[in-house]
N, C-alpha and C positions, 0 to 999 in steps of 0.2 A: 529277833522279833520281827524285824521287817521281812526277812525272807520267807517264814513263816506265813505271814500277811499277805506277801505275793506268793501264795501259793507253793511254796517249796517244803521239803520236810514236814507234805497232808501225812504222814504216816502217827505224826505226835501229836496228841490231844493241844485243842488251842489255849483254853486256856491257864492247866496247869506251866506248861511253856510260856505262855505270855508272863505270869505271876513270878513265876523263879526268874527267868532272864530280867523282868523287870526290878526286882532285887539285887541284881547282883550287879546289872546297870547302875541306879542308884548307886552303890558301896564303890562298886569301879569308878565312875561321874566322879563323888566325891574324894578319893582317893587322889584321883587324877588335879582334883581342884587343889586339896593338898598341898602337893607335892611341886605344882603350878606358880603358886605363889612364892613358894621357898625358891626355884627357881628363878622366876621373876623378880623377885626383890633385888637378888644380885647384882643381875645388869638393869634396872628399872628406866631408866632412861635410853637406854640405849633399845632394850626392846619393845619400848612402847613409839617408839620413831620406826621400827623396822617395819616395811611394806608386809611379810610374809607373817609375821605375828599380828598384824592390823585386820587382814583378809581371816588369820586362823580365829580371833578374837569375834569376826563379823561372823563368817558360818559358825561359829558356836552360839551366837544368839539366833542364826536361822534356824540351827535343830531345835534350839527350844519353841520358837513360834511354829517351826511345823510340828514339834511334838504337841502343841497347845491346840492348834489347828487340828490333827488327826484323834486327840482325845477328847473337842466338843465336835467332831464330826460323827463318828462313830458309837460313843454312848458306850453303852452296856450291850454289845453283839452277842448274840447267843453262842455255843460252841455248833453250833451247823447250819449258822447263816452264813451265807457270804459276804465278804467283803465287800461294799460299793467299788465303782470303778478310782472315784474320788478318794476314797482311803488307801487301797491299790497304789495310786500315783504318789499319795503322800507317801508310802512307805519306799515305793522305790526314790523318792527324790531324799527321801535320810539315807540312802545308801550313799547316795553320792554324795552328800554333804557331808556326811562321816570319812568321806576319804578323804574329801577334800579338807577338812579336819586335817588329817594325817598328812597330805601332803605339803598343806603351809607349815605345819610345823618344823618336817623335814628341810623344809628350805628356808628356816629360820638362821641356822648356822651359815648360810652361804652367801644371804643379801646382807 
């Protein structure tokens, strides 16, 4: 969806794109949370003291304030309005915050 928003893949309709990917977000999100917690219960103590699951736990409440931010910024955008410069920025900063998602996680097992 973000990439979409910054202008990448103009060739797909916006918002049948936005509508699917944001389903299947959602079912992935909660899949994820899942399968998170069965995880986490195990070592629970141990990874709620870990530095890289602390930072993975913080950028996952930042995508959701910038997703919260970029859905009362935005509104109902038509399919051949542009995006503001401000929605723009939000989308590329969940790009980064979605790796960096990934990347604390990866370095869960090592700190």
């Amino acid at each position: 969806m973000d990439m979409r928003i910054l202008g990448l893949a103009g060739f797909v309709e916006r918002q049948p794109l936005i509508r699917l990917m944001r389903e299947i977000a959602i079912a992935a999100f909660s899949l994820a949370v899942l399968t998170g917690i069965a995880l986490f219960s195990i070592r629970a103590q141990q990874y709620a003291t870990n530095p890289a699951f602390q930072v993975k736990m913080m950028l996952i409440v930042v995508a959701g304030l910038n997703f919260w931010a970029f859905s009362h910024l935005t509104g109902k955008t038509g399919e051949h309005e542009a995006y503001s410069p401000a929605a723009r920025l939000l989308a590329g900063l969940s790009v980064f915050i979605w790796v960096g998602v990934l990347v604390a996680g990866r370095f869960i097992g090592f700190i």
